[in-house]
C-alpha positions as CSV (number, residue, x, y, z in Angstrom):
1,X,0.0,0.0,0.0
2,X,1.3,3.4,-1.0
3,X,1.8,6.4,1.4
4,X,1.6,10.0,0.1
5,X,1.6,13.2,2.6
6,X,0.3,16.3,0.9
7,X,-0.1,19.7,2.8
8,X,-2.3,22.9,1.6
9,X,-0.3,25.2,1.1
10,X,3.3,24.8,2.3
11,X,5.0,28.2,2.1
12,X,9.4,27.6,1.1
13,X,11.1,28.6,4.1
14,X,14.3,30.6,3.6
15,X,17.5,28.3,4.6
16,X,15.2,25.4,3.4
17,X,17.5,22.5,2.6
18,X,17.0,20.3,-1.0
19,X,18.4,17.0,-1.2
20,X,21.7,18.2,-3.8
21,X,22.0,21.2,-1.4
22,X,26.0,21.3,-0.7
23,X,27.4,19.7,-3.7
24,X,29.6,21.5,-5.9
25,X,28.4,23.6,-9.2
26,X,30.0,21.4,-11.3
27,X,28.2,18.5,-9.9
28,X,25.1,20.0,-9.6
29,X,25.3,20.6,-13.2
30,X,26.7,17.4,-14.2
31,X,23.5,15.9,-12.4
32,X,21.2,18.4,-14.3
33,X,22.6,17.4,-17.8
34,X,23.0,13.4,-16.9
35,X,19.2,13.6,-16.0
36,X,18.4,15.2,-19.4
37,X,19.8,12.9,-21.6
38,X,18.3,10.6,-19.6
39,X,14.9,11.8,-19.9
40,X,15.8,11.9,-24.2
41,X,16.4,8.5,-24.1
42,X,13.8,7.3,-22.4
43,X,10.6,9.3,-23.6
44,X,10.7,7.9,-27.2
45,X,10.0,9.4,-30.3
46,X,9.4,13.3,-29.9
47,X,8.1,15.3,-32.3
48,X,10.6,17.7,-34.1
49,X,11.0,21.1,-33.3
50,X,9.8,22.9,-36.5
51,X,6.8,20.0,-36.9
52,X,4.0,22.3,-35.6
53,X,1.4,20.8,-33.1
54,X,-2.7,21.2,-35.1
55,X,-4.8,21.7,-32.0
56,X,-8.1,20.2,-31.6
57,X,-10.8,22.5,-30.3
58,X,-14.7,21.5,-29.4
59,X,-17.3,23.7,-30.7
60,X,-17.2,26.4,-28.7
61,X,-18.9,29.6,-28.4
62,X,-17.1,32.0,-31.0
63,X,-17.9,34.7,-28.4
64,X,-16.1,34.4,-25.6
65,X,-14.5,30.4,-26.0
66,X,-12.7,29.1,-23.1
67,X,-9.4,27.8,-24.0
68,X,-7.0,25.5,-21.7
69,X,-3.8,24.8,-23.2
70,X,-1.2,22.4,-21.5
71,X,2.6,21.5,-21.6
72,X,3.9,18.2,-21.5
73,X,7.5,17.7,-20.1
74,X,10.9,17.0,-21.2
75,X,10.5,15.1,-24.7
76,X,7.3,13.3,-23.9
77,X,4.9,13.9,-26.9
78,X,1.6,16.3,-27.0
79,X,-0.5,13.5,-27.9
80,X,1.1,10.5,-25.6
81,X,-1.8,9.2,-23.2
82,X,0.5,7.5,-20.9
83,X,0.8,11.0,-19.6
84,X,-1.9,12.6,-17.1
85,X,-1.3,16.3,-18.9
86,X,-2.5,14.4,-22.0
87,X,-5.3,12.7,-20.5
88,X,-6.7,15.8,-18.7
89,X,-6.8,17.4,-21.9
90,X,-9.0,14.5,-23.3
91,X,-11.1,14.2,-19.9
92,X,-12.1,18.2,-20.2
93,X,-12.9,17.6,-24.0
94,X,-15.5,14.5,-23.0
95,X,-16.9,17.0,-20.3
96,X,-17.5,20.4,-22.1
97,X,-17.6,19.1,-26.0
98,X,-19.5,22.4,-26.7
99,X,-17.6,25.2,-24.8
100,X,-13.8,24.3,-25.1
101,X,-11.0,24.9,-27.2
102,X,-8.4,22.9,-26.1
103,X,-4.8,21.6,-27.2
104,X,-1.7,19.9,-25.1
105,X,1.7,20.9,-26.8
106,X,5.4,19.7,-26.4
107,X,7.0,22.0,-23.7
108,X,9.3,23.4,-26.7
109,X,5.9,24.4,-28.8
110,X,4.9,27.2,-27.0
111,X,5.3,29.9,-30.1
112,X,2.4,27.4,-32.1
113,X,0.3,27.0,-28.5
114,X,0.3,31.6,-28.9
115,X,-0.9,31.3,-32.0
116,X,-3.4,28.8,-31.4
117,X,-4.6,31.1,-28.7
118,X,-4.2,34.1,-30.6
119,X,-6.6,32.3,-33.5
120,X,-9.4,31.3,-30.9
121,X,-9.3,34.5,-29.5
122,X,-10.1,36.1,-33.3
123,X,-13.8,36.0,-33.0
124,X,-14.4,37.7,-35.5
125,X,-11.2,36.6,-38.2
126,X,-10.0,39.9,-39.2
127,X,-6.8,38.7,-38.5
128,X,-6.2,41.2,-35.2
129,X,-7.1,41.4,-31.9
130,X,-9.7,43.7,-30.8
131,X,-9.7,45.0,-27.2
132,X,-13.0,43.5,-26.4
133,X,-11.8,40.1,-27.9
134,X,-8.8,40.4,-25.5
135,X,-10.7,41.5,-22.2
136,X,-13.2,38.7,-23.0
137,X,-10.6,36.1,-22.9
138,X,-11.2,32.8,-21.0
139,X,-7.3,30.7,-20.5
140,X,-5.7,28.3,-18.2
141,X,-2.7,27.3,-18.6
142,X,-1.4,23.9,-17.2
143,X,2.0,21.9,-17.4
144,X,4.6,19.6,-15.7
145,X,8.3,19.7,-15.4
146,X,9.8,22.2,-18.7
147,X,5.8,22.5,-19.5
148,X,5.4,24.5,-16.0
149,X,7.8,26.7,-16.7
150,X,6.6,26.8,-20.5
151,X,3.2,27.8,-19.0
152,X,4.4,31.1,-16.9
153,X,6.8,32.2,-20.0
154,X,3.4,31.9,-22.1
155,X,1.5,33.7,-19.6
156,X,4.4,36.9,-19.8
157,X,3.5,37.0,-23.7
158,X,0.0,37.5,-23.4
159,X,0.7,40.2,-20.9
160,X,2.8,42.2,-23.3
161,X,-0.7,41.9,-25.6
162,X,-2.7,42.7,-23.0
163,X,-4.7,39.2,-22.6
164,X,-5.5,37.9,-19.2
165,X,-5.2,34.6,-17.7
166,X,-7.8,33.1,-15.4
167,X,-5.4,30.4,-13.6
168,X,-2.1,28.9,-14.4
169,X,-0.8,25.8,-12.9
170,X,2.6,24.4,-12.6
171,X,3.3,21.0,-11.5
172,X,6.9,19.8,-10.8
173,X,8.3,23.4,-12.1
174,X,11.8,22.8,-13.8
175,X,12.9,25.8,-15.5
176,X,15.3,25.8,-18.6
177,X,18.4,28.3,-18.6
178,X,17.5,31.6,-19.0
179,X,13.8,31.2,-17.9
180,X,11.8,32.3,-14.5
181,X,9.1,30.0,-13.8
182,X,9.0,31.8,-10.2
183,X,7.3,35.3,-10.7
184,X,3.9,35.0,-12.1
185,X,2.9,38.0,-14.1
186,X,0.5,40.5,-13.3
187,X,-2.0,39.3,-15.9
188,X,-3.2,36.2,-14.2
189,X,-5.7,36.0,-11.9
190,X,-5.1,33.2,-10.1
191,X,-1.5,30.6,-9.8
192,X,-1.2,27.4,-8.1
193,X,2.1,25.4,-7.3
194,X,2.4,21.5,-6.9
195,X,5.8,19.9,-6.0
196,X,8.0,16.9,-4.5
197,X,11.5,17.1,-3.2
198,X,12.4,13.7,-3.9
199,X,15.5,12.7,-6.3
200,X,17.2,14.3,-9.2
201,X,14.6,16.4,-10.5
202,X,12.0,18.0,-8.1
203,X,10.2,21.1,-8.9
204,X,9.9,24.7,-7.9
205,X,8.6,25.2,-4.2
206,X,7.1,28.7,-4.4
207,X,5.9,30.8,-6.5
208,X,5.1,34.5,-5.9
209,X,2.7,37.1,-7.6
210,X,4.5,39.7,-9.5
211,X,2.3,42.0,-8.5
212,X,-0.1,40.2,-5.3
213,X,-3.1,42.4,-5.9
214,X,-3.8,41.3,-9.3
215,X,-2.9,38.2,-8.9
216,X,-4.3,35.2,-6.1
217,X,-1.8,32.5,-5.2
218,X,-3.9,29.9,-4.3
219,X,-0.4,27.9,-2.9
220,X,2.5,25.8,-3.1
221,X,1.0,22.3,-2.3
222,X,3.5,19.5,-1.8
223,X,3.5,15.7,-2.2
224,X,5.9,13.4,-0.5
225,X,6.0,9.6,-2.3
226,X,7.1,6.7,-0.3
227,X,6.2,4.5,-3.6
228,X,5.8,5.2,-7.0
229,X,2.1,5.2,-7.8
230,X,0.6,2.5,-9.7
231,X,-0.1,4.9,-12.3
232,X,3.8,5.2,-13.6
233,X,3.4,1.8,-14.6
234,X,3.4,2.7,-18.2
235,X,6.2,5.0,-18.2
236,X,9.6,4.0,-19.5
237,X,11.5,2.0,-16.3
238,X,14.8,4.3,-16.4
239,X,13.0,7.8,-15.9
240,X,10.7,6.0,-12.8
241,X,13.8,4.2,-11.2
242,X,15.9,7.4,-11.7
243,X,13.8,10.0,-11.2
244,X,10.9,8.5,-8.7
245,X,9.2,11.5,-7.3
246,X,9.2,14.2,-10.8
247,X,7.5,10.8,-12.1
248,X,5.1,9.8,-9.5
249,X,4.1,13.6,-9.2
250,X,3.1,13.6,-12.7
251,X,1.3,10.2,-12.9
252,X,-0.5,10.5,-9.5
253,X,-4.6,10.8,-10.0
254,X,-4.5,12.9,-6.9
255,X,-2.7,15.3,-8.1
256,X,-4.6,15.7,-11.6
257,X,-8.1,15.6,-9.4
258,X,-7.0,18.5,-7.7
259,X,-5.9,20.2,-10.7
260,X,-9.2,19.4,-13.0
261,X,-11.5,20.9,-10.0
262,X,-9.5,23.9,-9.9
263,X,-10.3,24.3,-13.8
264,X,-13.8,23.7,-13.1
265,X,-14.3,25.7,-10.1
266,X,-12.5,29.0,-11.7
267,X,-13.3,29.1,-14.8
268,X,-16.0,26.8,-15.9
269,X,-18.4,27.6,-13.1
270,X,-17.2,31.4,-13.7
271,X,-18.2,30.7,-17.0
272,X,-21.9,29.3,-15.8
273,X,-22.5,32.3,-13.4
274,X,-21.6,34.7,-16.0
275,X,-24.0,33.5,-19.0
276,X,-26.8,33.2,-16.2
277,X,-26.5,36.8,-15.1
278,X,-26.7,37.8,-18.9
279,X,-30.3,35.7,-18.8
């Protein structure tokens, strides 16, 4: 029987050790790059980077559509249902066929998940952005590992064209060199954190609001794995021996649970209470 200890929310705490605190740089980053390659040799064929991802949207309201886009980590594919970003994806789909645009995209894809907004977002098709077709956007923005810091360097774009975010969720937050996956911009309403500490690769443990009265933290929740969950069973047997807890995060249904009702609650429901005021 598995054991898991979660708590809601767990602040970082400064002079909070990590378990490769006190080695050297160099091994630090020899560690970083071993787990890398690691992770390209073990998550199968990938897409190439100049293959665009086609999104799949449900027929939603040209109006005002609400549109969840996610990141899958390190090489995995957009489309690989071993992986619970992937199945989310298809679970929201099944649930809200009329009222969703929705596409998952390689952690690497994130200029052709823009435009994908950016198209969704052109109610009308004139080819531009109109300020009411910004102000009524409708996005969340979910991803693991690279794909949660993919989601908050997304989430900067749209500020610079003015589009909002309604919530953004990271779990397992690894940021790649030269990227902040720390400060959430001022443009999203709501942020959430989810992280282990176990192993090579563990995630981000806090996140702060770039500016805290535009946007909600709703907190850093952490997971502790004594045992890989049953889930991982389908992922490739070097990243779940090597890298237990950034797999087990990813794979456990507790987790993803936690992260569908938080789409529901803030922005389907929104959505709900909005269109019956309008009645």
């Amino acid at each position: 029987m598995r054991r898991r200890t979660w708590k809601f929310p767990k602040q970082s705490v400064a002079g909070e050790t990590s378990p490769d605190r006190g080695l050297p740089t160099h091994a630090r980053a020899g560690a970083l790059l071993l787990s890398i390659l690691i992770i390209s040799l073990s998550a199968g064929n990938a897409h190439s980077a100049d293959k665009a991802v086609q999104p799949v949207a449900s027929a939603a309201s040209s109006a005002s559509p609400m549109i969840v886009v996610g990141f899958v980590g390190g090489f995995v594919r957009h489309d690989d249902l071993r992986h619970a970003e992937v199945q989310l994806a298809q679970r929201l789909r099944a649930a809200h066929p009329d009222h969703l645009c929705i596409a998952t995209f390689e952690n690497w894809h994130r200029k052709a998940a823009h435009r994908a907004i950016l198209r969704w977002l052109d109610a009308d098709e004139d080819g531009r952005l109109s300020d009411a077709e910004k102000r009524s956007a409708r996005i969340v923005l979910f991803g693991h590992s690279w794909g949660g810091a993919a989601v908050i360097s997304l989430a900067r774009e749209l500020q610079r064209e003015g589009i909002p975010v309604l919530l953004t969720v990271q779990v397992d937050s690894i940021a790649k060199p030269g990227q902040d996956d720390r400060v959430v911009p001022a443009n999203v309403a709501r942020a959430v954190n989810f992280y282990q500490t176990r192993g090579l690769l563990h995630g981000r443990r806090r996140i702060t609001a770039a500016d805290p009265a535009q946007t909600e933290i709703l907190g850093d929740f952490f997971f502790d794995y004594k045992e890989t969950p049953a889930e991982c069973s389908q992922y490739p047997w070097l990243t779940r021996h090597l890298f237990p807890g950034h797999t087990s995060i990813e794979c456990d249904p507790q987790v993803w649970s936690q992260i569908e009702g938080l789409i529901d609650k803030y922005s389907f429901a929104e959505q709900a209470t909005s269109v019956a005021g309008l009645r």
